[in-house]
N, C-alpha and C positions, 0 to 999 in steps of 0.2 A: 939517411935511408930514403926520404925522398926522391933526392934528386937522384939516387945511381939506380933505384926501383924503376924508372920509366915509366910513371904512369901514366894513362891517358883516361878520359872519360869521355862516357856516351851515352847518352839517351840516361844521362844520372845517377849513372852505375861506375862504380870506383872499378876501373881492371885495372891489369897487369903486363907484361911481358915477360918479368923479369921471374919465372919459376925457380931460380935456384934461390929467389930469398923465403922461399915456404911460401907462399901466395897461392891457394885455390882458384879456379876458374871464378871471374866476377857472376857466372850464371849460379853458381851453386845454392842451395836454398840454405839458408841460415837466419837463426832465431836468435837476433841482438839482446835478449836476456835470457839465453838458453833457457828458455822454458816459452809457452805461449803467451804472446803479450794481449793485453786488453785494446792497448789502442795501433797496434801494427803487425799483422801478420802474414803479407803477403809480400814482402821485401826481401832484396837480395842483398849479401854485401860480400867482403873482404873478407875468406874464414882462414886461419891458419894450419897448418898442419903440425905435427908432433914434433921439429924439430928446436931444439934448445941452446944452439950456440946463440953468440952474443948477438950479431944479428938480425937471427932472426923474430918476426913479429909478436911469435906466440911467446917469448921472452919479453916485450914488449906487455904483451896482455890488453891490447886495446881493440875495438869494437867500431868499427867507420860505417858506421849503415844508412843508404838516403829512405828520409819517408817523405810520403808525400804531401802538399803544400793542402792540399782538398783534407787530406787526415787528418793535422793540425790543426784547419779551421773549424771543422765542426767536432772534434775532440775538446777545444777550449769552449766550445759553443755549451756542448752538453752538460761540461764539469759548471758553465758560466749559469748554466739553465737549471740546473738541479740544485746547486748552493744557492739562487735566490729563491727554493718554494717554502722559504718560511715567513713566518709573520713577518717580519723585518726587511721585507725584498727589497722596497728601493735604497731602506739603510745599505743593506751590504752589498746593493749595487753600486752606491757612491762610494764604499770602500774598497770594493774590487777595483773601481775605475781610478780610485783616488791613489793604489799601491802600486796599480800600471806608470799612472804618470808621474811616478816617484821612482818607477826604474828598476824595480829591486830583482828583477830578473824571475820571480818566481813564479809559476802560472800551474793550474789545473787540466790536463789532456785526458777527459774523462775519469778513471782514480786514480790520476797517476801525476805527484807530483815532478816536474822537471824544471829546469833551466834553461830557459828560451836565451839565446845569443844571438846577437846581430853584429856580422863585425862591418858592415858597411862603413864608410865615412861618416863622422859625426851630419853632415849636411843631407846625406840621403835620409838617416834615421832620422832628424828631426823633422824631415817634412814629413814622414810619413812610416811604419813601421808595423808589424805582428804586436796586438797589444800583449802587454807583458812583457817584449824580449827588454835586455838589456842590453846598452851600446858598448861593446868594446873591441875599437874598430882595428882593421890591420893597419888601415891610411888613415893620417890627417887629409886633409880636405884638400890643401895645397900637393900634399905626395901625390894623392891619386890623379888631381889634373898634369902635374910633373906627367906621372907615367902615361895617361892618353897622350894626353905630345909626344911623347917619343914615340910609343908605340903608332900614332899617326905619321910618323916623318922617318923614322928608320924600323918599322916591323913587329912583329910578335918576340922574338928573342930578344932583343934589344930591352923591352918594353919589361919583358920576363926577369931580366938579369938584374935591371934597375929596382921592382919590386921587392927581387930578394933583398937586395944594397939595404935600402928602407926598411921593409919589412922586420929584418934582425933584428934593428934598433928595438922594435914596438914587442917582443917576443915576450920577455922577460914581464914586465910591469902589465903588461894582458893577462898571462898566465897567471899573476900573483890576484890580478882584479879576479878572472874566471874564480881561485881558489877560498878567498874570502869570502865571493855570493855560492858558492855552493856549500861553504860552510854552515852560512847562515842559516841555507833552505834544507839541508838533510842531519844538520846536527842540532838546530834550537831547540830546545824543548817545548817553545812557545809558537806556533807557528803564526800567531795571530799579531804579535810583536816583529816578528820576523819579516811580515809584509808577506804572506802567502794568501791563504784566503780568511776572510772574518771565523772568529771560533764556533760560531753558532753555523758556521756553512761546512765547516770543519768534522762539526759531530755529526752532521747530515749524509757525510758521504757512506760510501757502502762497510757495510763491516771488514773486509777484509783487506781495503786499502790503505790504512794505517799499517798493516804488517808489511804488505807490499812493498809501502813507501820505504821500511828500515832496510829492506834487502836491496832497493831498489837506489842507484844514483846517477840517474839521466838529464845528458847534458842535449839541447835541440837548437842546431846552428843554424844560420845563412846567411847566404849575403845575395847579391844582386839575380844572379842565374846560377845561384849551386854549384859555380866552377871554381877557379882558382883559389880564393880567397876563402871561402868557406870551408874547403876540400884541407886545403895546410893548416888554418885554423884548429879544424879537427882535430887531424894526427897531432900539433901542438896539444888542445886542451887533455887529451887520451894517454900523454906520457907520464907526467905525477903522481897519478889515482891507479891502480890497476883494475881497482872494483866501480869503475869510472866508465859509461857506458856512453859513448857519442856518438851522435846522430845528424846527418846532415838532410835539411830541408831541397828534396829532388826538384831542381827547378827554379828554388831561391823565392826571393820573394816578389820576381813577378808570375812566379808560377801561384805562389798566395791571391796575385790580386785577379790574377786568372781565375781563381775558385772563387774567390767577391763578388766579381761581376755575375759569376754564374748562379751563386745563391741568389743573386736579387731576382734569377727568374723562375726562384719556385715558388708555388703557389699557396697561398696559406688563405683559412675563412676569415676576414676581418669583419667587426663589428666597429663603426666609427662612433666616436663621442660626440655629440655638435653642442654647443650652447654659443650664447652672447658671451661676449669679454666678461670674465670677471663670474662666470657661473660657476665656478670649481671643478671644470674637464679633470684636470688634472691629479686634483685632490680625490675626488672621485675612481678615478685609473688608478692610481696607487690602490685605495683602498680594494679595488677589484684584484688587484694581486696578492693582497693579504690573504683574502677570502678562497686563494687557490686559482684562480682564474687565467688563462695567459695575456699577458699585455707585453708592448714595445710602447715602452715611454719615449719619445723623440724626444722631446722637449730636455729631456735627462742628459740625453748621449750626446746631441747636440748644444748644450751645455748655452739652450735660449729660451724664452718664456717665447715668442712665437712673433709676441709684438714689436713696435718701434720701442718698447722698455725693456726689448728684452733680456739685455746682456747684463740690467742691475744685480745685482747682487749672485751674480753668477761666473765661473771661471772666465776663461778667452777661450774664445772657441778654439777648436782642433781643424787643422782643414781640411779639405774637403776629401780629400782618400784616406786620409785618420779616419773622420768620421765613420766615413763608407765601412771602414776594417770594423771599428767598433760596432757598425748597424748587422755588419752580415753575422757576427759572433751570435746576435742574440736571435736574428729571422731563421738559420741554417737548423736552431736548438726545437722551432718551435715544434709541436705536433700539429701535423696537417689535419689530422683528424678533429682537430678540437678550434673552438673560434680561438681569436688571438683580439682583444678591446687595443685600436688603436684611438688618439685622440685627433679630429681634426685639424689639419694645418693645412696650409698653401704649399705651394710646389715647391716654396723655398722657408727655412726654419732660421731664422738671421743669415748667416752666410753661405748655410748650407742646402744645399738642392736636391731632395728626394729625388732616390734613383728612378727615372719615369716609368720602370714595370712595378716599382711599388706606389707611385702615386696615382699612376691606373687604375692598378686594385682598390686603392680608396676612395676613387673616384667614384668606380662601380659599385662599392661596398655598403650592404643598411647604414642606415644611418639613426644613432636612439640622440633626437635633438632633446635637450632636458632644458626648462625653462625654472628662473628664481625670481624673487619679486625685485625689482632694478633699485629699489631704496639698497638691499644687501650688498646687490652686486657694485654699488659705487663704495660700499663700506670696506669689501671685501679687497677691492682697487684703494682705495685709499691706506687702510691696513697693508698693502706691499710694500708700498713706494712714498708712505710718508716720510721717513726717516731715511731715506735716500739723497745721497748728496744734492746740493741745488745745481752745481754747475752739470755733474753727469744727466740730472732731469732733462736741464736744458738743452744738452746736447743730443739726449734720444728724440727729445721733441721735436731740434730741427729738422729729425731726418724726414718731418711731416709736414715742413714750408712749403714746401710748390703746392702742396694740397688744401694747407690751411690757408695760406696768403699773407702777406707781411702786416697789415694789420693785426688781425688774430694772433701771429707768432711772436707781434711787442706786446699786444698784451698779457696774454701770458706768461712769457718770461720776466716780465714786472708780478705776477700776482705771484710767478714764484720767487722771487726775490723776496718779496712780502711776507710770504707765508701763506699764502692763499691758497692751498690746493686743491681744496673742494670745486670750487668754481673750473679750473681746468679739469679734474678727471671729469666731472659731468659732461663738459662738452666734448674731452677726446672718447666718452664711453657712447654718446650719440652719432661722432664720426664712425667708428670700430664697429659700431650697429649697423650702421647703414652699409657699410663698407661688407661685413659679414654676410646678412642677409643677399647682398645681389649675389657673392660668390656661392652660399649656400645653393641657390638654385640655377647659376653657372654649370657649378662641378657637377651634382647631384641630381640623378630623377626624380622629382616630384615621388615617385610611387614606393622608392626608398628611405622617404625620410616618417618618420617615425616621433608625434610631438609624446612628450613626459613631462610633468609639473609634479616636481619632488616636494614631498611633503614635509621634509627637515631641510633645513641646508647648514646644519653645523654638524652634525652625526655624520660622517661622513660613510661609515659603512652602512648604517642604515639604505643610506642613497642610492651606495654600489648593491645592496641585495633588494631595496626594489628596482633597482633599472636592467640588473640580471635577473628577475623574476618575471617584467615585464616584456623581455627580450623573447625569453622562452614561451611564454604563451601566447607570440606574434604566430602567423601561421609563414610555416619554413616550405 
């Protein structure tokens, strides 16, 4: 039915020519789950008309509607943004983040769960990707180069014909992958097992998205620009199911990273965190989200403590338009109206490099500097990174040779050989000091920084509701 349909597409709207297969004008307005949806209403797509031979579509019973790349990102933003306002936020932020990069295909579009697919090459998806989708691609990596070559040396048709050749191979065992993760995400009873969202984020959502979700079984595709590959993908995933509702991402997903770039230029109130190494920014920031508060933990998403230690005991990083996709998920959710507690960092977070309209903003942004007494803060550093491999120590350490000097750098790596570790944090917690301080008044005006000496430094919320009480009685 594809191919004797003639289709063509434009400005990411599925047409027609072919009117004797039942095919409505591609302008007609139509509602992909006949009824009002929450997160897509002003979409056009492919409606059927009454006819029932074999066939035609409405005999088919499937649904090909594009939404667009800007809906999706702040649909996950919001569903991402509302399932962390419980006591538990950075837990089930590491769990959202942790079921992403486990693939399971299932994601949140404000209350509506769906099935994010990417059928790009395994090589596009893994540099970079919509978090949440799952890869299951039309090309192996070697196919799709195959078909650029051709399609560069003999045409579009050529290029065309070879894709289908390929492509048939991969139909079948797609289709079976597509049928298993949509099994999992609209039939589990558990959806927390399932790899959807944490159960406590689960019971938080609205009341009437649970009913929703049983009527509801939406599948959200793309690939590169919304055109071929995603478009066939489609009409494949839409034949099995008939209560199978399929969706194509208008634009694909550089129309995604289109809308990434553009969230990082809205504006949000930041409040920065400032301390010496080792003051508990961080610990602090969490707690400030428990207490209801809005925070972007970098340090989280960027999956780095900030320093030259910072990759201990933490994932590998994501790179760097990963990251970017994961930072705009959580900036697009926030409320403009309300502050947002960011923690200080430099322009780069281990590998990654704040997008410069948001390290602008924190460059300009108050800043509440909180001071501990430094006997803690070397306890607080020693407590991370004592039980830390010695050869990985050693190796974060070098990344501070041309600075310490090679004397410095053999002693050290002797005292950690030894076990001596005291003796080294102290002196990289006097470099990190020094090193802070000039940047502190680099970035920051004078007239924005803001000193606070917490009066616990194990209470952690204690901390976060004096340095939010202190914040507030600054004059605005």
């Amino acid at each position: 039915w594809c191919l004797r349909s003639n289709r063509h597409y434009c400005d990411g709207v599925i047409k027609t020519r072919h009117h004797s297969m039942g095919l409505m004008p591609a302008s007609s307005p139509f509602n992909f789950f006949g009824r009002p949806s929450s997160w897509c209403r002003t979409f056009h797509s492919v409606a059927t008309n009454d006819r029932h031979d074999d066939e035609s579509p409405a005999r088919l019973n499937h649904h090909l509607t594009p939404v667009t790349a800007t809906h999706v990102l702040e649909g996950i933003g919001r569903a991402l943004h509302r399932h962390t306002k419980s006591k538990q936020l950075q837990l089930q932020q590491q769990q959202q983040q942790s079921r992403h990069n486990k693939t399971s295909g299932q994601v949140w579009v404000d209350d509506e769960k769906v099935v994010l697919v990417d059928v790009r090459s395994p090589l596009e998806y893994n540099h970079a990707h919509i978090p949440g989708a799952i890869n299951l691609p039309l090309f192996s990596d070697a196919e799709r180069a195959q078909i650029g070559t051709i399609y560069k040396q003999h045409g579009r048709a050529a290029a065309v014909v070879k894709g289908l050749e390929l492509g048939a191979a991969n139909f079948a065992p797609t289709l079976r992958s597509l049928m298993h993760t949509c099994d999992a995400a609209f039939h589990s009873r558990n959806d927390d097992a399932a790899g959807s969202i944490p159960a406590a984020a689960a019971a938080s959502a609205p009341a009437g998205a649970k009913s929703r979700e049983k009527q509801r079984k939406t599948v959200v595709t793309y690939c590169a620009r919304g055109g071929m590959r995603s478009q066939c993908m489609a009409f494949l995933f839409a034949l099995p199911d008939p209560g199978l509702s399929v969706h194509v991402v208008s634009g694909g997903y550089k129309a995604f990273r289109k809308a990434v770039l553009d969230t990082f230029e809205l504006k949000r109130k930041l409040v920065i965190i400032g301390g010496l190494t080792g003051s508990g920014k961080t610990d602090i920031l969490k707690a400030l989200g428990e207490i209801g508060q809005q925070i972007v933990d970098l340090e989280a998403l960027c999956h780095h403590k900030g320093s030259a230690f910072g990759t201990i005991g933490e994932p590998p990083q994501m790179s760097q338009e990963m990251t970017e996709n994961h930072l705009a998920l959580h900036w697009s959710a926030l409320d403009p109206s309300l502050i947002t507690w960011v923690e200080d960092e430099s322009k780069n977070v281990g590998k990654f490099f704040l997008p410069k309209s948001i390290y602008s903003l924190m460059t300009s942004s108050p800043v509440m500097q909180i001071t501990i007494p430094n006997a803690i803060r070397r306890q607080r550093l020693y407590d991370t990174y004592c039980n830390a491999d010695r050869a990985e120590l050693k190796a974060c350490l070098s990344k501070l040779a041309k600075r310490l000097g090679t004397e410095r750098m053999r002693l050290y790596n002797e005292q950690i050989d030894q076990g001596i570790l005291s003796t080294v944090f102290d002196d990289i917690l006097q470099y990190y000091d020094q090193q802070y301080s000039h940047n502190l008044l680099k970035n920051h005006s004078a007239s924005m920084l803001h000193q606070l000496s917490l009066p616990d430094t194990t209470d952690m919320l204690l901390n976060a509701n004096t340095l939010l009480t202190t914040y507030q009685q600054l004059p605005h």
